[in-house]
N, C-alpha and C positions, 0 to 999 in steps of 0.2 A: 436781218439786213439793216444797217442806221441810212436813217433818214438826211440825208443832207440838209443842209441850210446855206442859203447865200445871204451874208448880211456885210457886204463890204470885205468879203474872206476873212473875217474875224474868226469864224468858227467852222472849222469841217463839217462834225455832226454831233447832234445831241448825245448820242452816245460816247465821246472823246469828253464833254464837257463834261459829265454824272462821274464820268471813272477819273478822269486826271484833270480833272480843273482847269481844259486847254480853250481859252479864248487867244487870239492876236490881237497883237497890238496895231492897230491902222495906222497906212503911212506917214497923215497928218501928225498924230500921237509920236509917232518917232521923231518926225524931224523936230518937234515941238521940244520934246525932250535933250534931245540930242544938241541942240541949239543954244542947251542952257551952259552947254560944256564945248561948244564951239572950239574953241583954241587948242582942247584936248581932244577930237575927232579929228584936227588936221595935224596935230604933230605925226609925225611918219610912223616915231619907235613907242609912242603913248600904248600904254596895253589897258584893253577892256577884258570884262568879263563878260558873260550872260549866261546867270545860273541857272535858268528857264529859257533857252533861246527859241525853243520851237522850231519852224524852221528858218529861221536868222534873219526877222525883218529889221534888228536893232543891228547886226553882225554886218549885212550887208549896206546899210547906210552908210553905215561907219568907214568898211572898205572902202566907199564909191570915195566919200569924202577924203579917204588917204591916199588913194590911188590917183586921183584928182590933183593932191597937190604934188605926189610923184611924177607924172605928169608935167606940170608946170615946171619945175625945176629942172628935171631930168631928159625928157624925150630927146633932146640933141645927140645923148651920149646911150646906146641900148643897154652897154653893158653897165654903165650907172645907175640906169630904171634900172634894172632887174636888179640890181642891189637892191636898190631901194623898195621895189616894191615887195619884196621876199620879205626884209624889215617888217614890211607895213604887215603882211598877211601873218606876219610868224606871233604879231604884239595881240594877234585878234584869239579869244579862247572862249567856249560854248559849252555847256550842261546842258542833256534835255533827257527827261524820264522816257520819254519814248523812241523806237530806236528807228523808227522812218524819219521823224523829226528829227534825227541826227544826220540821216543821209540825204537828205534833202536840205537839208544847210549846207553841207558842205557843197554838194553840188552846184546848192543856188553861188556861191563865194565863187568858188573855182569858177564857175562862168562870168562871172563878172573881173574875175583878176584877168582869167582868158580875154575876154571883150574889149578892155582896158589895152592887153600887151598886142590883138591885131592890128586895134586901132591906131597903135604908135608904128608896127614894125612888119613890114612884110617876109622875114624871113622866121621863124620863129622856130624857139630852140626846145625840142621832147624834154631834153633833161630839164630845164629852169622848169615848165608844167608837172613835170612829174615830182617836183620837190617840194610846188605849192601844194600839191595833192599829198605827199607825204606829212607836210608838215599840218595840212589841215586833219588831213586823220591822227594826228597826237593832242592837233589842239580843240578840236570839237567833237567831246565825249557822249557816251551813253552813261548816264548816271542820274542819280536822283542826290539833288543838292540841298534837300534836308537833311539827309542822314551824311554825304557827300559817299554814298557807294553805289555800285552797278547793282542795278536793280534785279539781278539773278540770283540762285541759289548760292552762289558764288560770294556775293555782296566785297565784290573786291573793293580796297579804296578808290576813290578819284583821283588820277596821278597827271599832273602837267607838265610838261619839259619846259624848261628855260631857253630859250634861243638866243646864240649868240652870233658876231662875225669872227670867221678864221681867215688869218690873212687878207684883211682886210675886203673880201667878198664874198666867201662863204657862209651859210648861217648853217651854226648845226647844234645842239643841245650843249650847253655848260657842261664841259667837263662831263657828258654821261647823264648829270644831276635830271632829274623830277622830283618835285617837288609835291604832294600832298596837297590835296584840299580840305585843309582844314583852320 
Protein backbone atom coordinates (compact mmCIF):
# COMPACT_ATOMS: atom_id res chain seq x y z
CA UNK A 1 0.00 0.00 0.00
CA UNK A 2 1.81 3.80 -0.64
CA UNK A 3 2.24 5.77 2.08
CA UNK A 4 0.68 9.22 1.63
CA UNK A 5 2.22 12.45 2.15
CA UNK A 6 0.79 15.80 2.71
CA UNK A 7 3.16 18.61 1.98
CA UNK A 8 1.01 21.31 0.48
CA UNK A 9 -0.65 18.55 -2.06
CA UNK A 10 2.49 18.70 -3.86
CA UNK A 11 2.78 14.98 -3.78
CA UNK A 12 0.20 12.05 -3.48
CA UNK A 13 2.76 9.32 -2.39
CA UNK A 14 6.03 8.36 -2.47
CA UNK A 15 5.27 5.76 -4.58
CA UNK A 16 3.85 8.08 -7.64
CA UNK A 17 7.21 10.11 -7.08
CA UNK A 18 10.14 6.71 -7.58
CA UNK A 19 7.85 5.43 -10.67
CA UNK A 20 6.70 8.79 -12.54
CA UNK A 21 8.51 11.72 -11.39
CA UNK A 22 4.91 13.14 -10.03
CA UNK A 23 5.47 16.25 -7.80
CA UNK A 24 2.70 19.46 -8.26
CA UNK A 25 3.31 22.43 -8.72
CA UNK A 26 1.76 24.78 -5.52
CA UNK A 27 -0.69 27.37 -6.09
CA UNK A 28 1.76 30.10 -5.28
CA UNK A 29 4.17 28.64 -8.06
CA UNK A 30 1.41 28.85 -10.75
CA UNK A 31 0.15 31.98 -10.28
CA UNK A 32 3.80 33.18 -10.06
CA UNK A 33 4.33 31.69 -13.27
CA UNK A 34 1.40 32.31 -14.95
CA UNK A 35 1.76 36.02 -14.07
CA UNK A 36 4.73 36.28 -16.22
CA UNK A 37 2.42 35.79 -19.24
CA UNK A 38 -0.47 37.59 -17.77
CA UNK A 39 -1.76 39.11 -21.08
CA UNK A 40 -1.63 35.61 -22.73
CA UNK A 41 -3.82 33.83 -19.80
CA UNK A 42 -6.53 36.49 -20.31
CA UNK A 43 -6.79 36.52 -24.01
CA UNK A 44 -9.97 34.31 -24.47
CA UNK A 45 -8.62 32.26 -27.87
CA UNK A 46 -4.73 32.37 -26.54
CA UNK A 47 -4.02 28.43 -26.55
CA UNK A 48 -1.85 26.62 -23.85
CA UNK A 49 -0.32 23.49 -23.52
CA UNK A 50 0.62 21.42 -20.43
CA UNK A 51 2.80 18.52 -21.44
CA UNK A 52 2.96 17.23 -17.76
CA UNK A 53 -0.42 18.59 -16.58
CA UNK A 54 -1.09 16.18 -13.80
CA UNK A 55 -4.17 17.00 -12.67
CA UNK A 56 -4.46 20.72 -14.10
CA UNK A 57 -3.26 22.98 -11.47
CA UNK A 58 -1.60 25.22 -14.31
CA UNK A 59 -4.89 24.22 -16.77
CA UNK A 60 -7.16 25.37 -14.33
CA UNK A 61 -5.61 28.73 -13.37
CA UNK A 62 -5.53 29.44 -16.70
CA UNK A 63 -9.29 28.74 -17.21
CA UNK A 64 -10.49 30.71 -14.08
CA UNK A 65 -8.36 33.69 -15.59
CA UNK A 66 -10.16 33.23 -19.09
CA UNK A 67 -13.43 32.53 -17.96
CA UNK A 68 -13.10 35.66 -15.67
CA UNK A 69 -12.51 37.87 -18.47
CA UNK A 70 -15.55 35.98 -20.46
CA UNK A 71 -17.30 37.13 -17.70
CA UNK A 72 -16.54 40.62 -17.67
CA UNK A 73 -17.36 41.24 -21.22
CA UNK A 74 -20.00 38.79 -21.82
CA UNK A 75 -22.43 37.93 -18.84
CA UNK A 76 -25.17 40.38 -20.26
CA UNK A 77 -25.70 38.34 -23.37
CA UNK A 78 -25.80 34.02 -22.27
CA UNK A 79 -25.54 33.21 -25.66
CA UNK A 80 -22.28 35.37 -26.17
CA UNK A 81 -20.59 33.75 -22.94
CA UNK A 82 -21.09 30.51 -24.01
CA UNK A 83 -19.46 31.53 -27.31
CA UNK A 84 -17.05 32.69 -25.66
CA UNK A 85 -16.35 30.54 -23.02
CA UNK A 86 -16.36 27.23 -25.37
CA UNK A 87 -13.33 29.51 -27.14
CA UNK A 88 -11.78 29.86 -23.98
CA UNK A 89 -11.97 25.96 -22.93
CA UNK A 90 -11.45 24.48 -26.47
CA UNK A 91 -7.77 26.93 -26.68
CA UNK A 92 -6.81 24.99 -23.09
CA UNK A 93 -4.89 21.22 -24.20
CA UNK A 94 -3.28 18.70 -21.39
CA UNK A 95 -0.63 15.48 -21.62
CA UNK A 96 -0.27 13.49 -18.56
CA UNK A 97 1.45 9.86 -18.34
CA UNK A 98 -0.99 8.86 -15.91
CA UNK A 99 -4.48 8.23 -16.73
CA UNK A 100 -6.34 9.27 -13.18
CA UNK A 101 -4.29 12.49 -13.70
CA UNK A 102 -6.15 12.83 -16.90
CA UNK A 103 -9.56 12.30 -15.42
CA UNK A 104 -9.10 14.30 -12.79
CA UNK A 105 -8.14 17.36 -14.82
CA UNK A 106 -10.67 17.18 -16.86
CA UNK A 107 -13.14 17.09 -14.21
CA UNK A 108 -11.39 19.54 -11.94
CA UNK A 109 -11.96 22.18 -15.71
CA UNK A 110 -15.38 20.97 -16.29
CA UNK A 111 -16.29 22.05 -12.76
CA UNK A 112 -14.90 25.15 -12.77
CA UNK A 113 -16.40 26.15 -16.52
CA UNK A 114 -19.73 24.48 -14.69
CA UNK A 115 -19.26 26.96 -11.51
CA UNK A 116 -18.25 30.01 -13.84
CA UNK A 117 -21.67 29.39 -16.29
CA UNK A 118 -24.22 29.00 -12.80
CA UNK A 119 -22.76 31.74 -11.43
CA UNK A 120 -23.73 33.98 -14.42
CA UNK A 121 -27.17 31.92 -15.62
CA UNK A 122 -29.86 30.28 -13.84
CA UNK A 123 -31.12 28.39 -16.59
CA UNK A 124 -28.59 26.23 -17.86
CA UNK A 125 -28.12 24.50 -21.18
CA UNK A 126 -27.04 20.02 -21.10
CA UNK A 127 -25.93 20.47 -24.63
CA UNK A 128 -23.31 23.73 -24.18
CA UNK A 129 -21.88 21.22 -20.78
CA UNK A 130 -21.86 18.40 -22.68
CA UNK A 131 -19.74 19.92 -25.49
CA UNK A 132 -17.27 21.39 -22.86
CA UNK A 133 -17.09 17.81 -21.70
CA UNK A 134 -16.61 16.60 -25.33
CA UNK A 135 -14.29 18.86 -26.10
CA UNK A 136 -12.19 18.55 -22.84
CA UNK A 137 -11.98 14.76 -23.57
CA UNK A 138 -10.12 15.51 -27.23
CA UNK A 139 -8.19 18.18 -25.64
CA UNK A 140 -6.77 16.57 -22.41
CA UNK A 141 -4.85 13.42 -23.28
CA UNK A 142 -3.45 10.30 -21.82
CA UNK A 143 0.05 10.24 -23.17
CA UNK A 144 3.54 10.50 -22.38
CA UNK A 145 5.05 13.78 -23.89
CA UNK A 146 8.65 12.41 -24.27
CA UNK A 147 8.09 10.10 -26.77
CA UNK A 148 4.49 12.14 -27.51
CA UNK A 149 2.44 8.41 -27.46
CA UNK A 150 -0.13 6.67 -25.22
CA UNK A 151 1.77 4.95 -22.92
CA UNK A 152 0.04 1.38 -23.76
CA UNK A 153 1.11 -1.41 -25.90
CA UNK A 154 -0.63 0.42 -28.39
CA UNK A 155 1.85 3.53 -28.19
CA UNK A 156 -0.62 5.32 -30.52
CA UNK A 157 0.46 9.10 -31.41
CA UNK A 158 -0.65 12.11 -29.36
CA UNK A 159 -3.26 13.66 -31.65
CA UNK A 160 -5.11 17.22 -30.86
CA UNK A 161 -8.00 18.76 -32.69
CA UNK A 162 -7.94 22.24 -33.83
CA UNK A 163 -11.13 24.07 -32.71
CA UNK A 164 -12.71 26.33 -34.64
CA UNK A 165 -16.24 28.64 -34.87
CA UNK A 166 -18.96 27.49 -37.48
CA UNK A 167 -21.25 30.00 -38.25
CA UNK A 168 -20.19 32.19 -36.14
CA UNK A 169 -21.17 30.16 -32.77
CA UNK A 170 -20.26 26.83 -33.05
CA UNK A 171 -16.91 25.36 -32.25
CA UNK A 172 -16.05 22.05 -33.75
CA UNK A 173 -12.64 20.74 -35.07
CA UNK A 174 -11.04 22.33 -38.44
CA UNK A 175 -12.36 20.73 -41.20
CA UNK A 176 -12.08 17.00 -39.33
CA UNK A 177 -8.00 18.17 -38.94
CA UNK A 178 -5.85 16.80 -35.75
CA UNK A 179 -3.05 17.62 -35.66
CA UNK A 180 -0.01 15.44 -34.14
CA UNK A 181 2.13 16.19 -31.36
CA UNK A 182 5.04 16.55 -32.52
Amino acid sequence: MEEEIHNDNQVKSKQRVTDHGEVFTAQREVNAMLDLVKQETERIDSRFLEPACGTGNFLVEILKRKLAVVEQRYAKSQIEYERYAILAISSIYGVDILQDNVQTCRDRLLGIFTHYYQKNYKSLKSDFLRSAEFILSKNILWGDALDLRTPDENADPIVFSEWSAVNGSMISPINGNQFPCN
